[in-house]
N, C-alpha and C positions, 0 to 999 in steps of 0.2 A: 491784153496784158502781156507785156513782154517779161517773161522770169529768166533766172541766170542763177545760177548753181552758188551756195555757201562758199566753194572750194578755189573760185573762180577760175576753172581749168577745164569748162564745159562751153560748148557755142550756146549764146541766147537760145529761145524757144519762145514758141504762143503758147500762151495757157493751153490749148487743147493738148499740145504734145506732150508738156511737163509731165497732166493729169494723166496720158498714157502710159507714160513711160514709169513714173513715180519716183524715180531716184534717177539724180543727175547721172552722164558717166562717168564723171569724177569719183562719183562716190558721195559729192556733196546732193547737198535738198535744195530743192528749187525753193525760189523765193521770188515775190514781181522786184524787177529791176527796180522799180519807182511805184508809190503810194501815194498817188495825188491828195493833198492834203484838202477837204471839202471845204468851203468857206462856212462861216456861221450860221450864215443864213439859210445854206442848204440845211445845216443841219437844222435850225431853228422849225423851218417846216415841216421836218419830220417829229416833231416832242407833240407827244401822244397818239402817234398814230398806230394804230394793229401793227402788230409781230408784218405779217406777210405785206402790207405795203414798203415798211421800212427794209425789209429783205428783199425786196424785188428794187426798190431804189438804190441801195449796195451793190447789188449786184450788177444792174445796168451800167453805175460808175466805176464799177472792177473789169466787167465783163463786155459792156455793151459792145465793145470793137470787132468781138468773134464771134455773136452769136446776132441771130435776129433778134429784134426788142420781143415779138411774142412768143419766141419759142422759150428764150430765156424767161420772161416770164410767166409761160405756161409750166415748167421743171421747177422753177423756186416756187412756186405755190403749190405743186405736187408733191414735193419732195416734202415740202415742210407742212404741213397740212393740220400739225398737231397745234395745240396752245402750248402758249410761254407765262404761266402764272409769273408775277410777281406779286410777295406776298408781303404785307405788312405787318412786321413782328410789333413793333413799336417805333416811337418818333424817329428814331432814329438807324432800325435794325431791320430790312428786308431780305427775302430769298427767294430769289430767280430759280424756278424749280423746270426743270430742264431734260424731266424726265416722263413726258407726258405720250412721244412716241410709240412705233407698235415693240419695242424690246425693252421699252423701258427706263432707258438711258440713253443719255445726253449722243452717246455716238452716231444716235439716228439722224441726227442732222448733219452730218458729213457721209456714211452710207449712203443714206438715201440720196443724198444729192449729186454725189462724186459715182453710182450706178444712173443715174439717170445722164450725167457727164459725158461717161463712156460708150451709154448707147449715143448721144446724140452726135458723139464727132465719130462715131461707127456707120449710125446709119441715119441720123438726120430724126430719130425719132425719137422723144421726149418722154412720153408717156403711157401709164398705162398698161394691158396686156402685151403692147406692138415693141416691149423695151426688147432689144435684139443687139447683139457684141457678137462679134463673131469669130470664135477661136481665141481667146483670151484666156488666161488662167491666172485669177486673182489669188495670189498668196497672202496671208495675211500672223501674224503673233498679236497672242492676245493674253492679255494678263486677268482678262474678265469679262468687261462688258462690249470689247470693240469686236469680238468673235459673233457673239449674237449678231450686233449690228448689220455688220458685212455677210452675214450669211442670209440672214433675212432679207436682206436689199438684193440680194442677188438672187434669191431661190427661184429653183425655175427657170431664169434666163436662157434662151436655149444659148449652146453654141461656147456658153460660159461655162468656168469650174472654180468655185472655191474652193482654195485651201487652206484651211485654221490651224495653226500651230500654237498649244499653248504646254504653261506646264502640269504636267501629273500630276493630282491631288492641293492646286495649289489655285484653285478656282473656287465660286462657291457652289452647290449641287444645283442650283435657279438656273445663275451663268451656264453651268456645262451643259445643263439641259435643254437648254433652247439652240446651242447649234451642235449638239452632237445627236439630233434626234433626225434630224432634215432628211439626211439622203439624197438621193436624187444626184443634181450636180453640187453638192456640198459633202469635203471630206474632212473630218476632225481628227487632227492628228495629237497625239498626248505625246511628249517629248519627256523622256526621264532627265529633270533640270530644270532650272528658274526661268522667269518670263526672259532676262538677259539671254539666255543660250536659245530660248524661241527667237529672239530678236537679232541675234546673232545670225542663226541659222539660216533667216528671213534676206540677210543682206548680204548673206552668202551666194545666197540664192540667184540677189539680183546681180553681184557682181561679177556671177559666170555670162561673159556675152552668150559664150554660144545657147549655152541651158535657155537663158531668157528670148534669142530669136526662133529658137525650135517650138517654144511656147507659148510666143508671145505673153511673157509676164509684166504682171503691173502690180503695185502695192495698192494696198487700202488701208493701212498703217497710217500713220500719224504724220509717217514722212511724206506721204503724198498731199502737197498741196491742194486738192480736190479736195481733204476732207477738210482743211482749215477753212477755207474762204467762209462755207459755209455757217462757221461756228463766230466768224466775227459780227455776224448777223444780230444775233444774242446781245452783244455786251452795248451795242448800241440802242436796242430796242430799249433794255432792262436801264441806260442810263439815262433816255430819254424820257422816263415816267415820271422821275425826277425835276423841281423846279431848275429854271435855267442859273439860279443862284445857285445850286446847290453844289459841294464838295464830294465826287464820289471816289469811294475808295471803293474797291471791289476783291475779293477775295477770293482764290484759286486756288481747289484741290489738286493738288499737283504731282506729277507720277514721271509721264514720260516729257511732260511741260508740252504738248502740242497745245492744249486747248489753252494755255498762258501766252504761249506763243500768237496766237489766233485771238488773245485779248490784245496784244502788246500791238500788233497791227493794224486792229481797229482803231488803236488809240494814235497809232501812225498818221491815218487816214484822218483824224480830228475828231472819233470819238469823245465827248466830253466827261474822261475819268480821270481823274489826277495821282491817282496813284493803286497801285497791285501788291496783294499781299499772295505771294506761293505757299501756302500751306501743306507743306507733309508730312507724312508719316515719321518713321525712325530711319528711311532710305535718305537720308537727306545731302546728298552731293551736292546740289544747288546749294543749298543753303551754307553748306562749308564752304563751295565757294565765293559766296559773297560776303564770307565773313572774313575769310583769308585772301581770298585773289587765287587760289589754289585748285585747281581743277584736277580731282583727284576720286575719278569713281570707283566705288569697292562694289563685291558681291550683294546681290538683293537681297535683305531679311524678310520672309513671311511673318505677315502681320494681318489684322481684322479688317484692314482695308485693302484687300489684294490686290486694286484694280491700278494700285500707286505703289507698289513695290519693284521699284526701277531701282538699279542701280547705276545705271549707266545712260540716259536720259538721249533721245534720240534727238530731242529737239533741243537741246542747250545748242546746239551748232545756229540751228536757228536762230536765237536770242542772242548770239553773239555777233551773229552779222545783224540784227537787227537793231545793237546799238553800237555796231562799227566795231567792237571788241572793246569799248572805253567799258571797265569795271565800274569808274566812276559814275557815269550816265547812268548802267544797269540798276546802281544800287540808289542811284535818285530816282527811279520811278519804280521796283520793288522792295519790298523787306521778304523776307523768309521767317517762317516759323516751322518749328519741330514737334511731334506728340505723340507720345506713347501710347500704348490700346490700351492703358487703364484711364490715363488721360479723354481720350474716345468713349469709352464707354461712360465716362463720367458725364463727357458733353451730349451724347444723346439722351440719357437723363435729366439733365439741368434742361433741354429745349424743351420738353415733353411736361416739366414740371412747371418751366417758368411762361412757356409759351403756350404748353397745349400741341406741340409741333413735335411730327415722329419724322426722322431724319436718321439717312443711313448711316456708317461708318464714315465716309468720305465728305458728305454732307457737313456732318458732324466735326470732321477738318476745319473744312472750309466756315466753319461757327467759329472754331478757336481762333484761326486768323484774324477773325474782327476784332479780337481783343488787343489784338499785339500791342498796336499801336497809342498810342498817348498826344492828344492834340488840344494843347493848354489855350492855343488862340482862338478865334470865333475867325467865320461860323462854323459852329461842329460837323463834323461830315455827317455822310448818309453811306452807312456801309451795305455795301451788297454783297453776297455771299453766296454761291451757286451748289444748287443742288442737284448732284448728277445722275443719283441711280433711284429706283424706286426703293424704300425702306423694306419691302417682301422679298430684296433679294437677298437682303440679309438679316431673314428675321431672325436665325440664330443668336446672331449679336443682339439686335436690334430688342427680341422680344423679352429677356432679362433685363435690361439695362432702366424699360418703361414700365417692368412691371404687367407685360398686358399682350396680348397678341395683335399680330400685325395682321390684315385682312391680306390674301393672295390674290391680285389680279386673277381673271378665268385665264388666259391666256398662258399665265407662267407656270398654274396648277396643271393646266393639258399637259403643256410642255415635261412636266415630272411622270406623266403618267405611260410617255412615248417609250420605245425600244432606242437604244443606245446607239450609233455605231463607229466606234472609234479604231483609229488603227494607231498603234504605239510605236514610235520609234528611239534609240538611243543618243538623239541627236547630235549626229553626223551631216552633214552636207550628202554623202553618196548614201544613205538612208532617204533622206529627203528628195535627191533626186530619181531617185527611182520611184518612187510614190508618186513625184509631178510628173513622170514620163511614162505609168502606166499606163 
């Protein structure tokens, strides 16, 4: 896979460089040059098959040019190792539950994959205890659940260092627990500021050359292409359970738009989904932009679904080069909706009452999306609707809303029960870089 920068003021790269490097030198996000579009048929033989055949077929046809056939498919069935429920609400109303992983949330499937990435173009080694990077230092901003992810994937690795930037008080106490506990080569840094000044900080980061060769830095951020590939993996399994007649719409909680963007290019590659609803919160810059044409990001609002309180969305650059910057195109293959946390809380009740189904804040997004749209002609769609975090991470919310207590994975209980260790910064760049240079 040859990738080439949003900004197009970068020399091409092979996928393994991109995934090293993480952020173009321009400043732009790597993207593949070209998404060979599958013919039917390909895809036809993949409708019904397991999660991990259809992800190891992906990825042979994204990837097979750089990697051996086995070693690439030894890392995509390691990496992925979890189930991909789809679940059936009714005729017409499913949820691709996406949070089955060891953190819980959907980002394990771009951690894990994009850690096992870096060992193999490090040292040829795939999996297992032998994963080895050598002298790397993963930086990463998290608004919630992609801190866990990356720190988890990476724990232990020798040779490797993460570092989590998120903001202060503006996580939930599950989230912060699970990577501010780690130690070892994992450092959690709390920034006094919004996930934007984490994210800012982060691209500060990468666009000091020298900081980043003394370090050898790389992202695990949304912007590194390592973690999408892996997430288009998903939108084709969960469309393929689907009859071949069938109309899918699919619906996307949506924050910093990577994993929309990672639906958008499956659907490049001939994915069979017809159209994307970006569901978010009250940060809604996408959505004003496709309502006006106006690209216009404001400060993030703290809200019950933290993990989407972007205000300045990393990956809209990607969605724009991925439908050429035509507003028109964009807005023929999503809609956007907006919802308030009274409106949230309202939907994980109505799922709990109508379905039986306990679904987190974000989840609970990605439910009101299915509504948006209105489709008077036959045949009716089949909406899919992706669920990203376990409801126990937010049982705060979650367990008012049902009436009922949420049961805690053992894993995320341990996790509360660990010593802390976080280092506070006031997020500055030379804060920061003294932390990645200690």
């Amino acid at each position: 896979m040859i990738c080439i920068s949003t900004r197009g003021q970068a020399p091409a790269v092979p996928f393994r460089e991109a995934v090293a490097s993480g952020l173009a030198p321009d400043g732009g996000l790597y993207v593949p040059a070209t998404l060979a579009r599958q013919p039917d048929a390909w895809w036809q033989s993949l409708r019904g098959a397991p999660f991990p055949d259809v992800a190891v077929a992906m990825a042979q046809a994204l990837l097979g040019d750089e990697f051996e056939r086995a070693e690439l498919e030894a890392l995509v069935r390691e990496a992925l190792s979890f189930p991909v429920p789809v679940v059936r609400l009714d005729d017409r109303l499913q949820v691709v539950e996406l949070f089955h992983g060891p953190t819980f949330a959907f980002k394990d499937f771009g951690a894990r994959t994009l850690a096992r990435l870096l060992a193999l173009g490090e040292r040829g080694v795939a999996a297992g205890d032998g994963i080895r990077v050598e002298g790397l230092t993963v930086l990463v901003a998290t608004s919630g659940d992609t801190g866990s992810a990356v720190a988890q994937a990476f724990y232990g690795v020798p040779h490797t260092r993460v570092v989590v930037l998120y903001p202060e008080g503006q996580v939930s106490r599950v989230q912060e627990a699970q990577f501010t506990t780690l130690g070892r080569n994992v450092t959690a840094v709390a920034v006094d500021g919004t996930f934007d000044d984490c994210q800012r900080l982060a691209k500060a980061a990468f666009a000091d050359a020298a900081l980043g060769a003394r370090l050898r830095l790389t992202s695990a951020n949304s912007i590194s292409l390592g973690r999408l590939v892996p997430q288009m993996f998903y939108y084709a399994f969960a469309a393929l359970q689907a009859p071949a007649s069938a109309r899918i719409i699919c619906s996307v909680p949506s924050g910093n738009f990577g994993n929309l963007a990672a639906g958008v290019m499956a659907w490049r590659m001939g994915v069979p989904i017809d159209r994307f609803v970006a569901a978010t919160n009250v940060n809604d810059t996408v959505p004003r932009y496709l309502d006006t044409g106006v690209y216009q990001p404001r400060p993030s609002v703290a809200t019950i679904a933290n993990a989407m309180d972007v205000g300045a969305p990393s990956n809209f650059e990607r969605l724009q080069w991925l439908f050429g910057g035509d507003l028109a195109a964009m807005r023929a293959m999503i809609s956007a909706t907006v919802h308030t946390d009274a409106e949230v809380r309202h939907a994980i009740g109505e799922l709990h009452r109508r379905y039986g189904y306990v679904a987190d804040p974000h989840t609970a997004i990605a439910y009101l999306g299915t509504q948006a749209l209105e489709h008077p002609s036959p045949p009716a769609p089949q909406h899919l609707f992706l669920s990203t975090a376990h409801p126990a991470k937010f049982a705060d919310v979650v367990e008012p809303a049902i009436g009922g207590a949420v049961e805690l994975p053992g894993p995320l209980a341990a996790a509360l029960t660990r010593e802390q260790f976080v280092t506070r910064i006031g997020g500055t760049l030379d804060e920061l870089a003294a932390i990645l240079e200690a």
